[in-house]
N, C-alpha and C positions, 0 to 999 in steps of 0.2 A: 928382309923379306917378310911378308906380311906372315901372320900368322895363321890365317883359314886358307890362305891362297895364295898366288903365285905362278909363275909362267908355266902353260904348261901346254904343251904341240900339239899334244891329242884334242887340245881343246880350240888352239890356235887355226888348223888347218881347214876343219868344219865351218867354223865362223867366216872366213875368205871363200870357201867353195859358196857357200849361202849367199855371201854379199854380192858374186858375180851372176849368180840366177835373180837375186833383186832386181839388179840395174838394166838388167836384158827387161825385164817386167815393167819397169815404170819409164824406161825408155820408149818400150812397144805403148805404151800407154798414153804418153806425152805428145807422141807422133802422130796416132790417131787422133787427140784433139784437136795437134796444130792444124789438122788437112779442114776441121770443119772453123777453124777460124778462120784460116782463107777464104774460104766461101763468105763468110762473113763480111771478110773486107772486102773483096769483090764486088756482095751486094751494095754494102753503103755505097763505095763510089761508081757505082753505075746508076744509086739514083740521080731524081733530077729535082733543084740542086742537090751536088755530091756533098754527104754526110763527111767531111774532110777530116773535121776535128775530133770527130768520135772514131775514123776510122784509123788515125793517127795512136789514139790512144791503145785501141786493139794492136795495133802492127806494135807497139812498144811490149805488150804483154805476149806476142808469137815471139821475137827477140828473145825475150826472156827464158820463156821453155826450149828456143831453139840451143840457147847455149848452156842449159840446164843439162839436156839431152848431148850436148858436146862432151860438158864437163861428166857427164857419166858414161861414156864410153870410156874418157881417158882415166877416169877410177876402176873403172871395171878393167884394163888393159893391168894395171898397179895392182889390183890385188891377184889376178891369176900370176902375175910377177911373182910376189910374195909368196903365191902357195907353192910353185915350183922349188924358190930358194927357202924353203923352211929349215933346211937342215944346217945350211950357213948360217942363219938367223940362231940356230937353237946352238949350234958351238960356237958362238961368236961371243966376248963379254962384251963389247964395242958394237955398235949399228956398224955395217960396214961401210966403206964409202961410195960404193957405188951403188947400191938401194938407200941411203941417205934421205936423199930426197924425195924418193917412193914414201918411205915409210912415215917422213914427215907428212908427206902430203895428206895420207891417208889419216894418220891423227886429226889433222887440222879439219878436214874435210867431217871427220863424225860429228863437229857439233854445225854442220852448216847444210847437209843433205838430208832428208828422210828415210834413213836405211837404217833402221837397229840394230841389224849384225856389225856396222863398223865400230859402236858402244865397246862391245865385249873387244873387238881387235885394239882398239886405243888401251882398253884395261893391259890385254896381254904386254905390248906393246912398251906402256909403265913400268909391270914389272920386271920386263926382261932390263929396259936399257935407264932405267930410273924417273922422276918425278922432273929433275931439271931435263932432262931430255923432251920432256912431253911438254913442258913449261917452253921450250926455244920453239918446239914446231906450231904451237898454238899462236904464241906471239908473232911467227914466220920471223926469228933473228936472222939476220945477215941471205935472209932471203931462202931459206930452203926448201922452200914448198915450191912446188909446180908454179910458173906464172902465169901458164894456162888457164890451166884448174883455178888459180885466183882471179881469175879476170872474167873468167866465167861464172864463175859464185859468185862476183862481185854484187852487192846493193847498191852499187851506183846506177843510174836509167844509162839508155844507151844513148848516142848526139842524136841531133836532128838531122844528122846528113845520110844515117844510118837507116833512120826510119824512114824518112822520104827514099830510098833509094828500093828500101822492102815493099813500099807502095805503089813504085813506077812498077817492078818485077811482077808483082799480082796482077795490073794493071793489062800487062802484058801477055803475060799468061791466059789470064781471062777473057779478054779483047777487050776492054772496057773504057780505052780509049782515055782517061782520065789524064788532064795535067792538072800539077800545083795552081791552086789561085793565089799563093803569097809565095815567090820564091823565096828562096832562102839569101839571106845575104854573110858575106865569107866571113863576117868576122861572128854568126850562128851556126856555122859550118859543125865545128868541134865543141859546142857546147848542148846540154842537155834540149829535148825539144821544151818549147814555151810555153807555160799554161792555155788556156785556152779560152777564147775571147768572147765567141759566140758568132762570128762572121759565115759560118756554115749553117748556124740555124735560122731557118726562113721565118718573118714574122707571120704570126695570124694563122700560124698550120692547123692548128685543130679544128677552126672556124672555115677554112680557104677562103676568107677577105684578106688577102693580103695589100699591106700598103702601098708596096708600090704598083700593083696593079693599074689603079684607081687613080697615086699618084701620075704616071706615066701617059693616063687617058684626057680627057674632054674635063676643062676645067669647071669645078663645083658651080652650078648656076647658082646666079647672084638674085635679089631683090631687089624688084622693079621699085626705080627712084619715081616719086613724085614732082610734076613737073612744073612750077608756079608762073603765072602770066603775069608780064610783066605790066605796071601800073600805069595809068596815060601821065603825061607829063602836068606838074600841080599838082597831082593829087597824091604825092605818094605817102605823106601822113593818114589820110582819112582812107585812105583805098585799103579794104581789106579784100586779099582772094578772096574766093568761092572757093573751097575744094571740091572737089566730086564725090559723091555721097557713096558712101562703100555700099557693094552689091552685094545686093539683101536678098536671102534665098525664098522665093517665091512657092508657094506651095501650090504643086498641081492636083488640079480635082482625079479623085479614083475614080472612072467611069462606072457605076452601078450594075450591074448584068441584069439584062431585062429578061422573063421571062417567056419564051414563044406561048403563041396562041394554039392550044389545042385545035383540034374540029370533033371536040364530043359535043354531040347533039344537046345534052343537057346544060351547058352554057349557051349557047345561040339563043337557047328557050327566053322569052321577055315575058316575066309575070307581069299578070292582069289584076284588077280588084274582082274581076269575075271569076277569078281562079278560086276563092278565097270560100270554101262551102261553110255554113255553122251549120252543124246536124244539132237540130231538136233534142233535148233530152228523153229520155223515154221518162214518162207521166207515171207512178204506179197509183193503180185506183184499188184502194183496198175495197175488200166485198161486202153487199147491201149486210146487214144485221137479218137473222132471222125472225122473222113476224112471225108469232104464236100467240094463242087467246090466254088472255091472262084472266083468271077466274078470280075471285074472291075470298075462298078458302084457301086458307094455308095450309092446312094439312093434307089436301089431298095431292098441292103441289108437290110436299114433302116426301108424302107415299108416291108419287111417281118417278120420283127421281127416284129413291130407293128400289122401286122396284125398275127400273133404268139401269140402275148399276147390277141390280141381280142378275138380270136378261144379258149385258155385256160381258159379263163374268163366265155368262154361260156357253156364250159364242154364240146365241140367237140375234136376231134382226131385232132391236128394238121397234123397231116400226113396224105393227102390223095390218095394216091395211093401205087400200094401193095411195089413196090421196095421201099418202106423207110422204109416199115416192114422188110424187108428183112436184108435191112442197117444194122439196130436197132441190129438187131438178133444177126449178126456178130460185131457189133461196140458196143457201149457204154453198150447195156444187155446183152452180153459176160458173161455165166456162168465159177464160179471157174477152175470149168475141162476142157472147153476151153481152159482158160489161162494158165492152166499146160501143155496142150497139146503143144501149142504153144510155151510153153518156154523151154517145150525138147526139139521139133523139133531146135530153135533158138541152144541150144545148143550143138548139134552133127555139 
């Protein structure tokens, strides 16, 4: 007997009550998948072509979980067994022989299912009936384990007669109306289903140019053969064809867009050279020079203009007497029309 541990009931009978609320758990679990696999297979073969080979391979992996979910009710059946007979189990030195088999199976079964409670029942299980004990159900000597439970746990795939038969039943189910396109032949009957070839998947899917399409239709037009005239008779060394000169793409003229003709008056109009005026420049005639007596003395020039600037300085009329008004009139304040007057007359 080990030294930290050891059989022991209080700890055995928990671990089995555990392991049968497991199995009800991943039972309820496994069932709800299968239902949306189905649907699954269903769809593929009701497309169009039926996805045969993909759905083949799904109907292998429902199998699977179908007898997964077998094999764990009839674990779950085994261990409520065992929690009932614990007290046989715990006076007994010997496995008895009618839970034998039970109790193998369930060893066997902890290293092949996902439930961690049956870990701890296998340990118990050791110490109560020994290590060769646990060594016969693991190896299944002379057969003691369930062969149920083994055949359901099995790693082996299931035939092909198996799964094509889960396919027609979906089929059916569903209405999907679907037959095998490769039957099975008898001597594939009881052997695993066949790899998979690729004869359900249609070429050119992603594209929808499919080959046979195309093939199935109006055969590829061919290239027009050339057809050579035959030579007259004698001459057929020197006779060379004429072929016909390949057609040469011609360019056509872009028609121009013409512009319509208004009716503004201002295009109708046809200039003339009488249209045509040159205006005269205007003439300027600068004004006559002031005529004044020019004396002989310079100084008295001098003093006049001095006293000139005095008088303007002062704001008086440099001119005081009326003949300079007179001067003025006719001389240097000479209006325009004066001077026009005067330069007709100059000019006749």
């Amino acid at each position: 007997m080990p030294l930290f541990g050891g059989y022991k009931a209080n700890k055995l009978k928990p671990q089995l009550k555990m392991a049968v609320t497991r199995f009800t758990i991943a039972s309820n679990k496994k069932s709800a998948l299968m239902k949306q696999q189905i649907r699954e297979i269903a769809k593929l073969l009701a497309e169009d072509p039926p996805k045969e080979e993909k759905a083949r391979i799904k109907a292998e992996a429902l199998i699977r979980d179908d007898d997964t979910v077998e094999a764990y009710e009839l674990l779950q059946l085994s261990c409520e067994l065992l929690s009932e007979r614990l007290n046989l189990i715990t006076h007994s030195k010997e496995c008895p022989a009618d839970i034998l088999s039970t109790v193998a199976t369930i060893i066997w079964a902890s290293s092949v299912v996902d439930i961690p409670e049956l870990i701890e029942v296998r340990k118990q299980f050791r110490y109560k009936f020994g290590a060769a004990f646990d060594e016969r159900a693991m190896l299944n000597v002379d057969g003691i384990v369930n062969d149920r439970v083994a055949s359901k746990l099995s790693f082996q795939p299931p035939s092909a007669y198996k799964v094509q038969t889960y396919l027609e039943k979906i089929s059916d189910e569903h209405e999907v109306g679907w037959k095998p396109k490769v039957p099975l032949k008898a001597e594939d009957i009881a052997q695993p289903m066949p790899p998979p070839v690729g004869y359900s998947v249609p070429e050119n899917a992603a594209s929808g140019l499919n080959k046979k399409d195309y093939d199935a239709g109006a055969p590829a037009p061919s290239m027009p053969s050339t057809v050579l005239p035959v030579p007259p008779k004698g001459t057929e060394g020197a006779y060379v064809p004429v072929l016909p000169a390949p057609a040469v793409a011609i360019p056509i003229p872009v028609p121009v867009p013409t512009v319509p003709k208004t009716s503004n008056k201002q295009d109708d109009v046809s200039v003339t050279k009488d249209d045509f005026v040159v205006e005269e420049p205007d003439i300027f005639v600068p004004p006559a020079p002031r005529s004044r007596p020019h004396s002989g003395n310079n100084t008295n020039n001098s003093s006049e203009v001095n006293n000139r600037g005095r008088t303007q300085s002062a704001g008086e009329n440099p001119k005081g007497n009326d003949d300079d008004d007179d001067e003025d009139k006719t001389g240097g304040d000479a209006t325009y029309d004066d001077l026009a007057m005067r330069f007709a007359m100059l000019s006749k």
